[in-house]
PDB file of N, CA, C and O in Angstrom:
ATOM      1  N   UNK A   1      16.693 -42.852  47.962  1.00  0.00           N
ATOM      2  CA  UNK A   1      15.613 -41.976  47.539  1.00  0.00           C
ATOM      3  C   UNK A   1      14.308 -42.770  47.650  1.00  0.00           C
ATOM      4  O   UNK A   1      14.233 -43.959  47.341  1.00  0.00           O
ATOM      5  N   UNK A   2      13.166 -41.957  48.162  1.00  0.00           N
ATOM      6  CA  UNK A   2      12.170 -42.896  48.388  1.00  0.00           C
ATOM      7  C   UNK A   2      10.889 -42.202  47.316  1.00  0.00           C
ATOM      8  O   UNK A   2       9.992 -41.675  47.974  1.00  0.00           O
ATOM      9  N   UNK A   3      10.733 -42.148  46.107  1.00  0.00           N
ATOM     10  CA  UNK A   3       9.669 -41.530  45.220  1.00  0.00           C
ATOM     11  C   UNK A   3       8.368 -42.427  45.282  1.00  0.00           C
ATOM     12  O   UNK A   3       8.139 -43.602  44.995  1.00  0.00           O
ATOM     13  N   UNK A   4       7.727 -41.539  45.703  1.00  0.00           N
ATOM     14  CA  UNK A   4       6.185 -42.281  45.128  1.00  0.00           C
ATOM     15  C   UNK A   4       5.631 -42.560  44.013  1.00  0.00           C
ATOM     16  O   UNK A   4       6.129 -41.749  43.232  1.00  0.00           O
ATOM     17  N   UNK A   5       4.840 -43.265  43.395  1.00  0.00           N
ATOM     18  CA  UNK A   5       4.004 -42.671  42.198  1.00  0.00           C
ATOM     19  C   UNK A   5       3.675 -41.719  42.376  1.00  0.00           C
ATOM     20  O   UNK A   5       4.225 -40.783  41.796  1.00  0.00           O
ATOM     21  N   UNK A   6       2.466 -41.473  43.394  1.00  0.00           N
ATOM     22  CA  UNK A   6       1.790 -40.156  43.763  1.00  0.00           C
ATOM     23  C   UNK A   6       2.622 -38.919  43.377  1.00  0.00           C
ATOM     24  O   UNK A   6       2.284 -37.894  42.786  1.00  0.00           O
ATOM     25  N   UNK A   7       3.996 -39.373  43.962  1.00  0.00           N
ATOM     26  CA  UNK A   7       5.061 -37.900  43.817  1.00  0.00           C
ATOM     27  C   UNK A   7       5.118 -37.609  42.244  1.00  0.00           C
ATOM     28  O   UNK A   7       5.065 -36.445  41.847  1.00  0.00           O
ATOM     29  N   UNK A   8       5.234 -38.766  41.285  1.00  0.00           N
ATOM     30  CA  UNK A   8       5.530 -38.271  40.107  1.00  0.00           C
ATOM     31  C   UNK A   8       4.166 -37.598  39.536  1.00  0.00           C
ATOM     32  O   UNK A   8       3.992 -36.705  38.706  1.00  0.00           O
ATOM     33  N   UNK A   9       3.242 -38.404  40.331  1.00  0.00           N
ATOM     34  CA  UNK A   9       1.789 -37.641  39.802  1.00  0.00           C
ATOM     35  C   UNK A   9       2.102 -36.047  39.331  1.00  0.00           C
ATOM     36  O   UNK A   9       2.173 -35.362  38.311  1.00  0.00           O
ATOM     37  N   UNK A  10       2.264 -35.925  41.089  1.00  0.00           N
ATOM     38  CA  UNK A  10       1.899 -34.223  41.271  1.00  0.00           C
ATOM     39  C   UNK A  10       3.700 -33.485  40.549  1.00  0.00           C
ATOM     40  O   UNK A  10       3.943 -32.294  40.741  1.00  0.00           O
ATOM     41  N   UNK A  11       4.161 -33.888  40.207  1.00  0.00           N
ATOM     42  CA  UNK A  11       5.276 -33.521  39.644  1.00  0.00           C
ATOM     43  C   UNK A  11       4.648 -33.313  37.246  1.00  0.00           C
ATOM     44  O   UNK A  11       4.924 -32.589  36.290  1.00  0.00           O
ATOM     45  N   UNK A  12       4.125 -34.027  37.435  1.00  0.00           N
ATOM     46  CA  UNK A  12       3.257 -34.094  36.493  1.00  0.00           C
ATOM     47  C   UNK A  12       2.082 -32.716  35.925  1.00  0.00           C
ATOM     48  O   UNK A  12       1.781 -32.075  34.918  1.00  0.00           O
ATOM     49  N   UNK A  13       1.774 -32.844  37.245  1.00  0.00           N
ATOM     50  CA  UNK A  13       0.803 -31.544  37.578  1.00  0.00           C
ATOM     51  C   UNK A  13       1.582 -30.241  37.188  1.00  0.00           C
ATOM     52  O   UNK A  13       1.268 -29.394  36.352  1.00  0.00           O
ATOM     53  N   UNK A  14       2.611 -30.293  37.959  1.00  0.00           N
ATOM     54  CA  UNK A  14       3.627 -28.900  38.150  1.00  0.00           C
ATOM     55  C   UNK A  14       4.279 -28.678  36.728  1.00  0.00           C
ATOM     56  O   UNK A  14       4.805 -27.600  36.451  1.00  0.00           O
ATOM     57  N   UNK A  15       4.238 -29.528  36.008  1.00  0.00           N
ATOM     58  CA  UNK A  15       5.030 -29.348  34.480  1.00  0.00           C
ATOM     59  C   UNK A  15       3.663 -29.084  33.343  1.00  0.00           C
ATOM     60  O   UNK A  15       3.617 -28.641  32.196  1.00  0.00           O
ATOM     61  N   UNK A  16       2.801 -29.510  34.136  1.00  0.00           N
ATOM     62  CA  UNK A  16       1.594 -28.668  32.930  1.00  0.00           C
ATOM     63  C   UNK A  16       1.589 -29.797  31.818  1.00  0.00           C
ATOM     64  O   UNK A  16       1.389 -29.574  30.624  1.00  0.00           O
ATOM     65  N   UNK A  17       1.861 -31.161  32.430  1.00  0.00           N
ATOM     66  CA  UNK A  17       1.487 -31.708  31.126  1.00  0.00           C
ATOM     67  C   UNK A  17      -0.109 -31.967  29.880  1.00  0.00           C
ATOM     68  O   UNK A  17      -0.982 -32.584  30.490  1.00  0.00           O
ATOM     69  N   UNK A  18      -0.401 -31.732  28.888  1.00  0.00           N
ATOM     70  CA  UNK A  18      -1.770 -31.630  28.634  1.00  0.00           C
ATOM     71  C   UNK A  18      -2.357 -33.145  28.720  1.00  0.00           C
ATOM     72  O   UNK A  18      -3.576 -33.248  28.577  1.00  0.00           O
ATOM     73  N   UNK A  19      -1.836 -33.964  28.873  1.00  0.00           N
ATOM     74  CA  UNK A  19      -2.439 -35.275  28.384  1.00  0.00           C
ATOM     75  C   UNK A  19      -3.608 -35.280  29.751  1.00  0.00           C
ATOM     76  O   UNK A  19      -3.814 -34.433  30.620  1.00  0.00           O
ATOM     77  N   UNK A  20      -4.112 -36.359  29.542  1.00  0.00           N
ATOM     78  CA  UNK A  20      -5.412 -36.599  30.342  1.00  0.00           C
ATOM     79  C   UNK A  20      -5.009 -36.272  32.392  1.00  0.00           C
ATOM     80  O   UNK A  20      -3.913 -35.923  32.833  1.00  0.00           O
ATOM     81  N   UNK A  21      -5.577 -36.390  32.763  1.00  0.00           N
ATOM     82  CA  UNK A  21      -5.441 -36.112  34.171  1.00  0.00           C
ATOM     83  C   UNK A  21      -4.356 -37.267  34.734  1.00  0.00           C
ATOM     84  O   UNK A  21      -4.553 -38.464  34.524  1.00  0.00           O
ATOM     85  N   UNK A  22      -3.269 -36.805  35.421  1.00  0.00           N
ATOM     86  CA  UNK A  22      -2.412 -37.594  35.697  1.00  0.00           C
ATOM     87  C   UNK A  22      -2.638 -38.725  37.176  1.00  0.00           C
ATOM     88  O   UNK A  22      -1.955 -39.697  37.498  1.00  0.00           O
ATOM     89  N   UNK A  23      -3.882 -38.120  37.861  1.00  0.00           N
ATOM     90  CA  UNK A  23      -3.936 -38.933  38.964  1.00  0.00           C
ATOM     91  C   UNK A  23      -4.980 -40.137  38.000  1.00  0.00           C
ATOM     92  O   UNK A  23      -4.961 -41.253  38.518  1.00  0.00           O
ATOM     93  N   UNK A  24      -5.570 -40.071  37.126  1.00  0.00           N
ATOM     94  CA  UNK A  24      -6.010 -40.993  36.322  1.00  0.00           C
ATOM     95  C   UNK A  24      -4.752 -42.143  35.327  1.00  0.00           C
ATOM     96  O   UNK A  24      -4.951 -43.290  34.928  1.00  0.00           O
ATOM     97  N   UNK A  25      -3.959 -41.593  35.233  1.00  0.00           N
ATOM     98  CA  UNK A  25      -2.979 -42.651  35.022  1.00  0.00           C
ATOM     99  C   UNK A  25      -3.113 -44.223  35.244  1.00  0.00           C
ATOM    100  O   UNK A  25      -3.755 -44.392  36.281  1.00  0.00           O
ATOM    101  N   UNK A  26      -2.821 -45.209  34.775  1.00  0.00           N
ATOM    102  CA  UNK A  26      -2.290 -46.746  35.469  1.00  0.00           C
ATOM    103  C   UNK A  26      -0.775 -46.675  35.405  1.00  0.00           C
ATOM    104  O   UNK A  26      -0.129 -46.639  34.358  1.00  0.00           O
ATOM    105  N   UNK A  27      -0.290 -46.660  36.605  1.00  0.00           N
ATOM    106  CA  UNK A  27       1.303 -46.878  36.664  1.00  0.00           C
ATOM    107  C   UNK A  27       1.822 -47.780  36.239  1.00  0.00           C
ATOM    108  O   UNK A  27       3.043 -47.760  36.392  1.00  0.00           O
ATOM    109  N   UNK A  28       1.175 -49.143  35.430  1.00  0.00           N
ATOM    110  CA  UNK A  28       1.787 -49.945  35.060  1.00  0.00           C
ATOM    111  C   UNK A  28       1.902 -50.091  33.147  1.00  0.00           C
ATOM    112  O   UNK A  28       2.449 -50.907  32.406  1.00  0.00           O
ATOM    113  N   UNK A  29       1.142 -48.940  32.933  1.00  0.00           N
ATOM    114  CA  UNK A  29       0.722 -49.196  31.488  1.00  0.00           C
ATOM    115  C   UNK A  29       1.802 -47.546  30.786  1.00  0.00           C
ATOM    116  O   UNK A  29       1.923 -46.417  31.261  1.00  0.00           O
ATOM    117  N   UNK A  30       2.214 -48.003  29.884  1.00  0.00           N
ATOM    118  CA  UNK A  30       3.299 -47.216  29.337  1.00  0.00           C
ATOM    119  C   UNK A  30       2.822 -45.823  28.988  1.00  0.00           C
ATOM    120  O   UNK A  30       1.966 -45.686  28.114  1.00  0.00           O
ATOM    121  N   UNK A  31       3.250 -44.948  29.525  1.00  0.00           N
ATOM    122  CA  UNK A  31       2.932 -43.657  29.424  1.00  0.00           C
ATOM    123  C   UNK A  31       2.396 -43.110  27.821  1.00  0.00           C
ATOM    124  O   UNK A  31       1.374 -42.508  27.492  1.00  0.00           O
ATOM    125  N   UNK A  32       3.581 -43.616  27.004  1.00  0.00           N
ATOM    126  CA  UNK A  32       3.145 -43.105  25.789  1.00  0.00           C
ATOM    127  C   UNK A  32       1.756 -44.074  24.897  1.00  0.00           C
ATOM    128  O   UNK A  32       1.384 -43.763  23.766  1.00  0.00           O
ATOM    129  N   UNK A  33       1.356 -44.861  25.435  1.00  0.00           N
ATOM    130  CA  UNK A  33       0.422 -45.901  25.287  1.00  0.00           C
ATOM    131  C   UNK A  33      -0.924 -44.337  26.298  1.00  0.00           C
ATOM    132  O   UNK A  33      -1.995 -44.439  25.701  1.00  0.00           O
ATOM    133  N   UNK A  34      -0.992 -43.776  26.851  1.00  0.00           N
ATOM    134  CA  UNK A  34      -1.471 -43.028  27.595  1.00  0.00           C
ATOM    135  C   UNK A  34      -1.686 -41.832  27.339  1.00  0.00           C
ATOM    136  O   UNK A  34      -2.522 -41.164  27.949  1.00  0.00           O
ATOM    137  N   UNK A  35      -1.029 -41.436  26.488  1.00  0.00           N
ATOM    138  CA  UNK A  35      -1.028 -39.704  25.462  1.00  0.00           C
ATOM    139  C   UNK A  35       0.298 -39.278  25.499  1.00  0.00           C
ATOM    140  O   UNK A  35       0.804 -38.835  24.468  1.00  0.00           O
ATOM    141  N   UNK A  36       1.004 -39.355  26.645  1.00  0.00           N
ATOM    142  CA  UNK A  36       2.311 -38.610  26.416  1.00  0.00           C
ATOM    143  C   UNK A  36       3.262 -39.083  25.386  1.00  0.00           C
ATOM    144  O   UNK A  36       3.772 -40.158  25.069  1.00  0.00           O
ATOM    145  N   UNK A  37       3.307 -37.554  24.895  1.00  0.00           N
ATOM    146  CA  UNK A  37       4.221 -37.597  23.910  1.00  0.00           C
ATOM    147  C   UNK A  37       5.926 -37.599  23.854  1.00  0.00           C
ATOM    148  O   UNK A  37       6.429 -37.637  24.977  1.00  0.00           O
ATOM    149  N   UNK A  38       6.775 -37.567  22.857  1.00  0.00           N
ATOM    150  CA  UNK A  38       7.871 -36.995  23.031  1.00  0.00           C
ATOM    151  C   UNK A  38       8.025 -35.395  23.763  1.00  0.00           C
ATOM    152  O   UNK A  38       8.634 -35.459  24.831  1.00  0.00           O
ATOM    153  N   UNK A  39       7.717 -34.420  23.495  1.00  0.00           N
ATOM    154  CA  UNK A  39       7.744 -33.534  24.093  1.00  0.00           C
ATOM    155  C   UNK A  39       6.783 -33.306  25.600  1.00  0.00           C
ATOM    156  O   UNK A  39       6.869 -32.349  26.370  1.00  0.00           O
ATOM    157  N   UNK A  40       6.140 -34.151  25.681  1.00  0.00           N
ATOM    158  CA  UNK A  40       5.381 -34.271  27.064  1.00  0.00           C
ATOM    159  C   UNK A  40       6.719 -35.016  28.046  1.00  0.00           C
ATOM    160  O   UNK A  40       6.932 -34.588  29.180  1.00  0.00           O
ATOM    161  N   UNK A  41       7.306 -35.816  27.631  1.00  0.00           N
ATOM    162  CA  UNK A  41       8.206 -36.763  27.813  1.00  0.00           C
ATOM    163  C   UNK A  41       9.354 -35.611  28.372  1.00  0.00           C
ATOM    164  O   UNK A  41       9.357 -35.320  29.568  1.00  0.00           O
ATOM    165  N   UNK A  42      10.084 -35.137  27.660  1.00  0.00           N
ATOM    166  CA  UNK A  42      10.971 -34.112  27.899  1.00  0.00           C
ATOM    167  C   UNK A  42      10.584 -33.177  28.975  1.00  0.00           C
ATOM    168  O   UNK A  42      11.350 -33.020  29.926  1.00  0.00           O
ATOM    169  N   UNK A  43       9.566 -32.602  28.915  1.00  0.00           N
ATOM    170  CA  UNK A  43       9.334 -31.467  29.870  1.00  0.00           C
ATOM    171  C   UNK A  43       8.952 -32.381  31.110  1.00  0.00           C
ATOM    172  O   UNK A  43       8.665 -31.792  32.152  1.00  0.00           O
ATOM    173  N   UNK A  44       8.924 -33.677  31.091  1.00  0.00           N
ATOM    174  CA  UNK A  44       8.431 -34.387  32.694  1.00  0.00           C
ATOM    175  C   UNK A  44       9.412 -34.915  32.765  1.00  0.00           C
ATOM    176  O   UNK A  44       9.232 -35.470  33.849  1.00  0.00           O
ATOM    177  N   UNK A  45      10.854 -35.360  32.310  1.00  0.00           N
ATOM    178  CA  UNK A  45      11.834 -35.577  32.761  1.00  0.00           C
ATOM    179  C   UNK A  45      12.873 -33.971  32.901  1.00  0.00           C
ATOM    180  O   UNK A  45      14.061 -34.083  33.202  1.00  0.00           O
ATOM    181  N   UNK A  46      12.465 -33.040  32.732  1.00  0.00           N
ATOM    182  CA  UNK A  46      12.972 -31.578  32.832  1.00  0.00           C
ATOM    183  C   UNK A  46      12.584 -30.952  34.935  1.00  0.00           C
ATOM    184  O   UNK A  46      13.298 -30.623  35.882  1.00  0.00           O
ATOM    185  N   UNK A  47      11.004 -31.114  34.682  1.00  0.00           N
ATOM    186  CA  UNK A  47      10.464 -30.994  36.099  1.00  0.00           C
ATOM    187  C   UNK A  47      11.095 -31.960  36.787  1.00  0.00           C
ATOM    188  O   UNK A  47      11.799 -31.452  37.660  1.00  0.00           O
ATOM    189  N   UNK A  48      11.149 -33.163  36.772  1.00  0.00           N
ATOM    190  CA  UNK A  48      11.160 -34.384  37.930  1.00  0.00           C
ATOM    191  C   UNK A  48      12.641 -34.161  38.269  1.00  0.00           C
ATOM    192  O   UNK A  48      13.015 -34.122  39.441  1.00  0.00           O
ATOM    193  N   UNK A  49      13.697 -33.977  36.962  1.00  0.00           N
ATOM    194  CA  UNK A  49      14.832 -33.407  37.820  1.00  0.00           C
ATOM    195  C   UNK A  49      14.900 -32.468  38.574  1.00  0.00           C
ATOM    196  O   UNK A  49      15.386 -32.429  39.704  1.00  0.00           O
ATOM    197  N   UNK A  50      14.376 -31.610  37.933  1.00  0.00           N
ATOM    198  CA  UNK A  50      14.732 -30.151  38.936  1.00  0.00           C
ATOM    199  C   UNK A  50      14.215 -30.317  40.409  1.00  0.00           C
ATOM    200  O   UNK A  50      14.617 -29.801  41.452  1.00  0.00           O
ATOM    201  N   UNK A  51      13.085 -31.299  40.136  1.00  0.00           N
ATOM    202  CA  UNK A  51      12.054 -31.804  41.428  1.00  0.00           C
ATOM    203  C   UNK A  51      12.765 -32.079  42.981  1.00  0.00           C
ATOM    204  O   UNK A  51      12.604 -31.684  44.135  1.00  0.00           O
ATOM    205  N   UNK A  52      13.795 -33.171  42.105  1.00  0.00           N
ATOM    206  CA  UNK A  52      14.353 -34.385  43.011  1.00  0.00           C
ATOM    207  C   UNK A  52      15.774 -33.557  43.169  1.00  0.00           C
ATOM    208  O   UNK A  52      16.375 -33.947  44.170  1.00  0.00           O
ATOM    209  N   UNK A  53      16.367 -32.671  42.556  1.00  0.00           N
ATOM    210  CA  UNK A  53      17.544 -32.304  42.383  1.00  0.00           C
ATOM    211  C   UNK A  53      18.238 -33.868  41.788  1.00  0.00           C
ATOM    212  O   UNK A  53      18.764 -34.528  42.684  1.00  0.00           O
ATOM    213  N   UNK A  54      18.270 -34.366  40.661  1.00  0.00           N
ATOM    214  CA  UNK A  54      18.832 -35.175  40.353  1.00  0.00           C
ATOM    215  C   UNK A  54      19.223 -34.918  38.121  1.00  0.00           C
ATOM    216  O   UNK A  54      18.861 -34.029  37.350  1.00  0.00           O
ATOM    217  N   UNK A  55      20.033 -36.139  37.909  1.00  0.00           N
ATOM    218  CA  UNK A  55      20.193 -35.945  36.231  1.00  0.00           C
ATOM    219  C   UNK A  55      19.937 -37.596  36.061  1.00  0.00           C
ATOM    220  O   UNK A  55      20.634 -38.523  36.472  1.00  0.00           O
ATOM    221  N   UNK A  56      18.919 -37.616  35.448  1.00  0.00           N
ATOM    222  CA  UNK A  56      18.496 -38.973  34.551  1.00  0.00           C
ATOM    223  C   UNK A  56      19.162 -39.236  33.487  1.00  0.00           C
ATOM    224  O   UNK A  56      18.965 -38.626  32.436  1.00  0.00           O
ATOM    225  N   UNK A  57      20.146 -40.296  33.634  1.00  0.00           N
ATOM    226  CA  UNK A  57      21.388 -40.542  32.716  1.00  0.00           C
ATOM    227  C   UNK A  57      20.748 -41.018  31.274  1.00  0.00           C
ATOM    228  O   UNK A  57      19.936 -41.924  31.458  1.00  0.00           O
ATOM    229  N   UNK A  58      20.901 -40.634  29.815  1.00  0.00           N
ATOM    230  CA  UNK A  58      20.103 -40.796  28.744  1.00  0.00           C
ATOM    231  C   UNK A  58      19.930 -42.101  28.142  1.00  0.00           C
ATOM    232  O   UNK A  58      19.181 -42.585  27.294  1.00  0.00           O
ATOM    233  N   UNK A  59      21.146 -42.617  29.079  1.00  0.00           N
ATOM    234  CA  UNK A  59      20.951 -44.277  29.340  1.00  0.00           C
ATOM    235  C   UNK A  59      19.774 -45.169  29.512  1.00  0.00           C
ATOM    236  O   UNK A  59      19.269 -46.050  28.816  1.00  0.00           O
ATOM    237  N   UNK A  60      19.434 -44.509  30.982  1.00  0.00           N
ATOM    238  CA  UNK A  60      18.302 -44.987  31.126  1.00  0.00           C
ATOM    239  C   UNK A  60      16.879 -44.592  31.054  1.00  0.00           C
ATOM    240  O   UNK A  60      16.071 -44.761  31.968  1.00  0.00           O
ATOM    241  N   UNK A  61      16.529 -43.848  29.468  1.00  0.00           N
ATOM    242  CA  UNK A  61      15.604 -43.120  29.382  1.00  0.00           C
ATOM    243  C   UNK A  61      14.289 -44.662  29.164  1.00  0.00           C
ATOM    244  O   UNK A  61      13.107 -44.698  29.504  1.00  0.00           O
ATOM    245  N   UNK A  62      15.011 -45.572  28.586  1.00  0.00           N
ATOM    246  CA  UNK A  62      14.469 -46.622  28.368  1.00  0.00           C
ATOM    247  C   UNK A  62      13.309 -47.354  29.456  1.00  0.00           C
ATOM    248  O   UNK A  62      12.262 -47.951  29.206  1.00  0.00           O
ATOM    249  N   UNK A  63      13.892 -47.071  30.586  1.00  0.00           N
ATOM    250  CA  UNK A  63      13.497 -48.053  31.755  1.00  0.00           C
ATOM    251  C   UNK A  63      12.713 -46.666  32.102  1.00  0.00           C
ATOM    252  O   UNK A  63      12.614 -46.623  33.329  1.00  0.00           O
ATOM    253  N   UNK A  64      12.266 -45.804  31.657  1.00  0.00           N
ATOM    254  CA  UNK A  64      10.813 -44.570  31.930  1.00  0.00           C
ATOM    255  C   UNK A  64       9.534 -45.021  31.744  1.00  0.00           C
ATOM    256  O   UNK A  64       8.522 -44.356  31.965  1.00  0.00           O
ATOM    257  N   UNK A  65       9.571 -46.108  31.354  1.00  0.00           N
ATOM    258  CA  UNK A  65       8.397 -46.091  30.232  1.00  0.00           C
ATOM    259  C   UNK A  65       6.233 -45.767  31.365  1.00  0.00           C
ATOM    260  O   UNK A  65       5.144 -45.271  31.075  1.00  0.00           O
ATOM    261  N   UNK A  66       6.857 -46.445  32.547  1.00  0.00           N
ATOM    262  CA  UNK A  66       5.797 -46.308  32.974  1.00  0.00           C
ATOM    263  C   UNK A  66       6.120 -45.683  34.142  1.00  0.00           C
ATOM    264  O   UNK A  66       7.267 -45.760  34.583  1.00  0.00           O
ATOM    265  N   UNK A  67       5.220 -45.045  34.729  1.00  0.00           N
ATOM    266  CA  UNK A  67       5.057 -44.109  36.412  1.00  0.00           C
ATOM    267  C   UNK A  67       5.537 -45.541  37.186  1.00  0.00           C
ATOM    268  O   UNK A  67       6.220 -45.149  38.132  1.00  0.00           O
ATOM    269  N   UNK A  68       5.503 -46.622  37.206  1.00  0.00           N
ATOM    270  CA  UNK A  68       5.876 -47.786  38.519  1.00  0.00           C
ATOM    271  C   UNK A  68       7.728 -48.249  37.958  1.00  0.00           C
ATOM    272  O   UNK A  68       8.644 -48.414  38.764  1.00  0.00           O
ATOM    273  N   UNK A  69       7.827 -48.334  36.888  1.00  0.00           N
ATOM    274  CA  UNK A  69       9.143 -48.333  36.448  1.00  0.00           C
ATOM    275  C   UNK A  69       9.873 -46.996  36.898  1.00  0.00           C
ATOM    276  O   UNK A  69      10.938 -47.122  37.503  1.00  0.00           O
ATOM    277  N   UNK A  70       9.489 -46.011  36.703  1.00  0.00           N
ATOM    278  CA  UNK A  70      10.135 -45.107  36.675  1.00  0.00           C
ATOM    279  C   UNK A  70      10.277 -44.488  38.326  1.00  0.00           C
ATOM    280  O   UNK A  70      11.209 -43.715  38.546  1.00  0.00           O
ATOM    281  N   UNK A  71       9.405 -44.824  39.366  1.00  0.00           N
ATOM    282  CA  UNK A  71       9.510 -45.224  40.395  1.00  0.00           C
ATOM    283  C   UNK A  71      10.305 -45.828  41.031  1.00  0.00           C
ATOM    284  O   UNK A  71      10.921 -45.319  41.967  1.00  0.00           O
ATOM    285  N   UNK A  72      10.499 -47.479  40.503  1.00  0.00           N
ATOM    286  CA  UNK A  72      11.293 -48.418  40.673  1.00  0.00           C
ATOM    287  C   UNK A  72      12.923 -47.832  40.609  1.00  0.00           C
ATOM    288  O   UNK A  72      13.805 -48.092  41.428  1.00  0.00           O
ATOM    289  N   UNK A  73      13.073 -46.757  39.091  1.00  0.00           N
ATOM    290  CA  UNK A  73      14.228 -46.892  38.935  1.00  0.00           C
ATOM    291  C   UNK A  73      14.857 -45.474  39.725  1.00  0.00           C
ATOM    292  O   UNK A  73      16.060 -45.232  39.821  1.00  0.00           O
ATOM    293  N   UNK A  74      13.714 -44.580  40.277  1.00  0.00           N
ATOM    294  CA  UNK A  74      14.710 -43.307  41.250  1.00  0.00           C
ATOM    295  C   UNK A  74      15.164 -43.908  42.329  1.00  0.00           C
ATOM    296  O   UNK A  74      16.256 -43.793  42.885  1.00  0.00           O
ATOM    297  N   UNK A  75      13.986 -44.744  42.659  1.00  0.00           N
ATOM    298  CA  UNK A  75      14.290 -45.418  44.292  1.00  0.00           C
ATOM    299  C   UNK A  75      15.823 -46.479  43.984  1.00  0.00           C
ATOM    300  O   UNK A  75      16.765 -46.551  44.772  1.00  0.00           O
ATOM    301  N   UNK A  76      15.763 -46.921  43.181  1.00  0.00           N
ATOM    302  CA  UNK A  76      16.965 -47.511  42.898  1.00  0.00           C
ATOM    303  C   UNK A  76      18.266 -46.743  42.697  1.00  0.00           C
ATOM    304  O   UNK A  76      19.350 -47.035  43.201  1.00  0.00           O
ATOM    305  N   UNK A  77      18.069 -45.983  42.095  1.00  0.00           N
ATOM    306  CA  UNK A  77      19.308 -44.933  41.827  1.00  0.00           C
ATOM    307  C   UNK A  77      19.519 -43.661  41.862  1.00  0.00           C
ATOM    308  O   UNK A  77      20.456 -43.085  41.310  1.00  0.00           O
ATOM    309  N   UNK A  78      18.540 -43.095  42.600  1.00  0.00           N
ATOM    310  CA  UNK A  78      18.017 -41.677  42.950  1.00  0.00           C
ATOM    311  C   UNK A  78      19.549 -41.106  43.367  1.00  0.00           C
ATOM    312  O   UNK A  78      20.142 -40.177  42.819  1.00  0.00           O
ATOM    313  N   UNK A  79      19.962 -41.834  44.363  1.00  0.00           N
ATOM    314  CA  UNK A  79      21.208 -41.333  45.048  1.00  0.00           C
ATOM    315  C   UNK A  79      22.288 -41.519  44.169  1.00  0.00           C
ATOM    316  O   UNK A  79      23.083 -40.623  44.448  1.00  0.00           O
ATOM    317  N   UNK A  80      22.761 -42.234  43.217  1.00  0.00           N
ATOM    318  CA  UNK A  80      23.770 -41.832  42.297  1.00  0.00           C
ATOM    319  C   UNK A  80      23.241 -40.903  41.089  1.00  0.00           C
ATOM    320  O   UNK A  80      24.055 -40.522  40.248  1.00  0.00           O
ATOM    321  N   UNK A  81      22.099 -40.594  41.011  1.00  0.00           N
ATOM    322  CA  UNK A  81      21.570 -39.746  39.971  1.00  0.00           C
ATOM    323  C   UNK A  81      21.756 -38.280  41.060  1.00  0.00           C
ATOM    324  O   UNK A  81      21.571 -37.242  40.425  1.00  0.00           O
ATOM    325  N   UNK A  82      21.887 -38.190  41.661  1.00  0.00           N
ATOM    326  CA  UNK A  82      21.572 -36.772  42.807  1.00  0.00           C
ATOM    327  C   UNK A  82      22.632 -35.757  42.054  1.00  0.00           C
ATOM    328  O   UNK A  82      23.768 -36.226  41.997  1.00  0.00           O
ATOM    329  N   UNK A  83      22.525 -34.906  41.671  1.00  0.00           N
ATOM    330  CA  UNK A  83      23.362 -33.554  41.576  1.00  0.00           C
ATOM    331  C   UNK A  83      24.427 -33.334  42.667  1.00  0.00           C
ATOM    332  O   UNK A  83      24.391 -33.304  43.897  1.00  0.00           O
ATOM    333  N   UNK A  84      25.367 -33.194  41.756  1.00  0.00           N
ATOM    334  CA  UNK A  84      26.609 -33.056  43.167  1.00  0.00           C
ATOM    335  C   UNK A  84      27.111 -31.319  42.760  1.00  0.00           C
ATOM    336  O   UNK A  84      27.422 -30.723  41.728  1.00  0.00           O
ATOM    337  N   UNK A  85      26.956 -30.931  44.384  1.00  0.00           N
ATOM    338  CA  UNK A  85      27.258 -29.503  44.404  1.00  0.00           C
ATOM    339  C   UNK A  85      28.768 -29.160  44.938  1.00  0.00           C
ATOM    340  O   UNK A  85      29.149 -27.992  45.003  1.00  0.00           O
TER     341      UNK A  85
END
């Protein structure tokens, strides 16, 4: 799987999150350090699956914390996270 930041940007966009403008983000600085909340949190791991067709194991909700981590970790495991039909 090859995810961008950019991609989670506009995936961001599509879930309506309210916090500040998402192409304003720093991908390295922890989202919730940034406005998002728990429920901002949920509904952008709700979109990004449905996005990617994939399930983010609750395992690794941990390693979310920032847009470059969370990057790091689809491209890493996008393909065992993939929805099997």
């Amino acid at each position: 799987m090859n995810v961008t930041i950019d991609q989670l940007r506009e995936i961001m966009i599509q879930a309506e999150i309210t916090m500040k403008n998402p192409a304003e983000l720093d991908s390295e600085v922890p989202l919730r350090q940034q406005g998002l909340d728990s429920l901002d949190m949920a509904t952008f791991v709700f979109f990004l699956e449905e996005a990617l067709g994939i399930t983010i194991p609750h395992t690794e909700y941990k390693r979310l914390g920032t847009l470059k981590s969370l990057a790091d970790a689809l491209n890493e495991h996008g393909e065992e996270w993939a929805k099997k039909k």
